[in-house]
C-alpha positions as CSV (number, residue, x, y, z in Angstrom):
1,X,11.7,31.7,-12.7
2,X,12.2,27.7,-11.7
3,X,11.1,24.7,-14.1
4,X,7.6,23.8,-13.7
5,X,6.6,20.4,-13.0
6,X,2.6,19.6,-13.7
7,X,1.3,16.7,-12.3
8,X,-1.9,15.2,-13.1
9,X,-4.1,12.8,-11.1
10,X,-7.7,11.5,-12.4
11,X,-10.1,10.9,-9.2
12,X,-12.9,9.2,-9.8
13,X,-16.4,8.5,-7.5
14,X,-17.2,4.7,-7.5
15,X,-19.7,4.8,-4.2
16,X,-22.4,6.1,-6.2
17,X,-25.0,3.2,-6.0
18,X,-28.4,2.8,-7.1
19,X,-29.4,6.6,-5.5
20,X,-25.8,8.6,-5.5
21,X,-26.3,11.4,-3.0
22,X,-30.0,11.1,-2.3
23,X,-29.2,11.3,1.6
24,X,-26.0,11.4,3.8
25,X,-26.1,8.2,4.4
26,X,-27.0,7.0,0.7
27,X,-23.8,7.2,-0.8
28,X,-19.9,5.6,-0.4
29,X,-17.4,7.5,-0.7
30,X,-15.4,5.0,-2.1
31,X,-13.4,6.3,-5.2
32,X,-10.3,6.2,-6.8
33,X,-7.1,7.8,-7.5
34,X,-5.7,7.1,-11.2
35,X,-2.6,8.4,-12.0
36,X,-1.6,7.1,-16.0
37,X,0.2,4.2,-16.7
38,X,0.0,3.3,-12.7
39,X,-2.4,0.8,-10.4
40,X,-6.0,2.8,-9.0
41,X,-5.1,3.4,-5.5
42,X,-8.7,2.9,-3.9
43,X,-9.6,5.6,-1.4
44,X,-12.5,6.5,0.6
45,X,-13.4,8.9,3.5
46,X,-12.1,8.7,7.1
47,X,-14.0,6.3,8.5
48,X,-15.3,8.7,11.5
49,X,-16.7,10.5,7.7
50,X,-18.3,7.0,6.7
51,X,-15.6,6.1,5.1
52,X,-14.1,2.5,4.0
53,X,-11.1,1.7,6.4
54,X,-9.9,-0.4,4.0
55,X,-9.3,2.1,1.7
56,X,-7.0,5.0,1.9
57,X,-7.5,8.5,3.1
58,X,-6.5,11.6,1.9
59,X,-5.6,12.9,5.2
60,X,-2.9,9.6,5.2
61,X,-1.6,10.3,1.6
62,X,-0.8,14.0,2.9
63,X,0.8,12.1,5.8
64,X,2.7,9.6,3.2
65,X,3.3,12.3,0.8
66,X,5.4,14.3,3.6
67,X,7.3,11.5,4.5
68,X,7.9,10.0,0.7
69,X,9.0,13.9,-0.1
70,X,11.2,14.0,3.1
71,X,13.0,10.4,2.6
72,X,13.6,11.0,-1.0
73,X,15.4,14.6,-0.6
74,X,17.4,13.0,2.9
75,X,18.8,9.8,0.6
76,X,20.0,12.2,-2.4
77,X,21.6,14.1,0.6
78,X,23.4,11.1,2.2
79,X,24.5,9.6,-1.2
80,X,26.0,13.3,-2.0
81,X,27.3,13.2,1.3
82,X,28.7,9.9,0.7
83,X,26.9,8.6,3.8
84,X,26.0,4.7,2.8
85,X,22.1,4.3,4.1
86,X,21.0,0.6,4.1
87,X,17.7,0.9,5.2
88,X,14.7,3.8,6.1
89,X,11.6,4.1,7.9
90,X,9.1,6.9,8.9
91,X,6.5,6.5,11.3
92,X,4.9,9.8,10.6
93,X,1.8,11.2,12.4
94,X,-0.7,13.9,11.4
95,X,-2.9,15.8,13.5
96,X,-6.2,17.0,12.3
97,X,-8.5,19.5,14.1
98,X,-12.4,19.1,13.2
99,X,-14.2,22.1,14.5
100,X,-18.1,22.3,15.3
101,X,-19.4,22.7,11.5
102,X,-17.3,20.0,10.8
103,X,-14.7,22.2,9.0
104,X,-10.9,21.0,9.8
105,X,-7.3,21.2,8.9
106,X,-4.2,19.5,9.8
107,X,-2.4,21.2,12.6
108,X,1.0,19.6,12.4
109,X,2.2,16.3,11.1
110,X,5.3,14.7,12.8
111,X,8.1,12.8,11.1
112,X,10.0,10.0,12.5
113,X,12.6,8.7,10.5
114,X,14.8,5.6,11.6
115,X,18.5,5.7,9.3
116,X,20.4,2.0,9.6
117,X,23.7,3.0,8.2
118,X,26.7,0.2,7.7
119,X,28.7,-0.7,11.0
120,X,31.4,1.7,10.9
121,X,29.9,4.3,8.0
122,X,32.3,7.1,7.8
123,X,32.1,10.2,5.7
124,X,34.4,10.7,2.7
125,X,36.7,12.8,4.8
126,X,36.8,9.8,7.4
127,X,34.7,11.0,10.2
128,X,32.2,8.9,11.5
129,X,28.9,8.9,10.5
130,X,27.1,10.6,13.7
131,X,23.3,11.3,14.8
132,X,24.6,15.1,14.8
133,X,25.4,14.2,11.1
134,X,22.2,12.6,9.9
135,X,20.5,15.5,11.6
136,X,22.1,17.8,10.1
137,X,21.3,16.2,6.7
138,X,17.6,15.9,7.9
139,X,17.1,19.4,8.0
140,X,18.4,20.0,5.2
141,X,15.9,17.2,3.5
142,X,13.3,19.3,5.1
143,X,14.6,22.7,3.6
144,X,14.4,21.0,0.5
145,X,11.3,19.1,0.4
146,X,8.7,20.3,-2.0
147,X,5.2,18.6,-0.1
148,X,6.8,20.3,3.2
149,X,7.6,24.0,1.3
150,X,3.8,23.4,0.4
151,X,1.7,22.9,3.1
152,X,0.6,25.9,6.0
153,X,1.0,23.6,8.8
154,X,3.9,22.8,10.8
155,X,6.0,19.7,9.3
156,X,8.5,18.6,12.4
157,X,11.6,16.2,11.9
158,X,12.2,14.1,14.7
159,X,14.8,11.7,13.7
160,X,15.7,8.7,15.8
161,X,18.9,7.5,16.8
162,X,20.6,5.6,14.3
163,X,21.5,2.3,14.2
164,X,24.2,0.6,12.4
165,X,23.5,-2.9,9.9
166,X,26.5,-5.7,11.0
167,X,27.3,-6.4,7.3
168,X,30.5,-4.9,6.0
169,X,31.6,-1.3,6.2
170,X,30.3,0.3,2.8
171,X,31.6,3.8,1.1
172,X,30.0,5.9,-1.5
173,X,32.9,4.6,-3.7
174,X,31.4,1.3,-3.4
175,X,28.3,2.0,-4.9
C-alpha cells in the first residue's frame, strides 16, 4: 500500500440570517472554505441555485482543482524532462448536467493548457522542444494527476500549440 495523504478543510455556513432555512428563499448560501493557516476562500451556490456570483463555486474549484492537479504534475514533468517552461495557462471548462429533480453531475470537464517555452528550447539530448513533445508530457501529467485519477467523469487534455518567449534560450542546466 501507497502513503496516505489526509487533507482537511473546515466549511463553514455564513448565509444563515435572522431565519436560517425557514424557506428556500430565506437563506444565502454564502459560506466559507477554511483550510488552517490559509485566507477563507468565500463560496456560495451557482448562481442559477441562488447563489452569490461573487463568490466561488464548488462546481469551479472542481474545474480549478483539475487544472491546478494537471499543471503541477506537467511542470515536474518538463523540469525532469529538462524542457525550460516560462509561462502556463489553462482555460478549463466543466460541463454539468441538471436533470428534472434537480439532481446533476459533471459530465466532462475540458482542459486547455497554453506552454510558452524559451525561443529555441531543446531537450537535454538537443532535439527541439515540439508540440508532439509537450503532448506527450501532457498525457503523462494526466496519468499522473491525482484530482483526474479521482473523479468518474471524463477529464480531456487539449493542449494548444505552443509558443516560444523571445528572451534567451534557457536549459534545465540553467536553473
Amino acid at each position: 500500500m501507497g502513503t496516505l495523504h489526509a487533507y482537511r478543510a473546515d466549511v463553514v455556513w455564513t448565509g444563515a440570517g435572522a431565519v436560517g432555512t425557514a424557506g428556500y428563499a430565506a437563506y444565502s448560501r454564502d459560506h466559507e472554505v477554511r483550510i488552517a493557516g490559509k485566507p477563507a476562500l468565500p463560496g456560495s451556490s451557482d448562481p442559477a441555485f441562488r447563489g452569490d456570483p461573487a463568490r466561488f463555486t464548488p462546481e469551479e474549484l472542481l474545474v480549478a482543482a483539475l487544472a491546478q492537479c494537471h499543471m503541477l504534475w506537467f511542470l515536474h514533468l518538463a523540469a525532469a524532462a529538462g524542457v525550460v517552461v516560462l509561462a502556463y495557462t489553462d482555460h478549463a471548462r466543466g460541463t454539468m448536467l441538471v436533470e428534472g429533480a434537480g439532481h446533476g453531475q459533471f459530465t466532462e470537464v475540458v482542459l486547455q493548457p497554453f506552454v510558452t517555452l524559451a525561443l529555441g528550447a531543446r531537450t537535454p539530448g538537443g532535439d527541439p522542444v515540439d508540440d508532439a513533445h509537450l503532448e506527450a508530457l501532457h498525457l503523462r501529467a494526466h496519468e499522473s494527476c491525482f484530482v483526474a485519477r479521482s473523479v468518474n467523469f471524463p477529464v480531456r487534455c487539449e493542449p494548444a500549440a505552443h509558443t516560444t518567449d523571445a528572451s534567451p534560450a534557457v536549459t534545465a542546466a540553467d536553473g
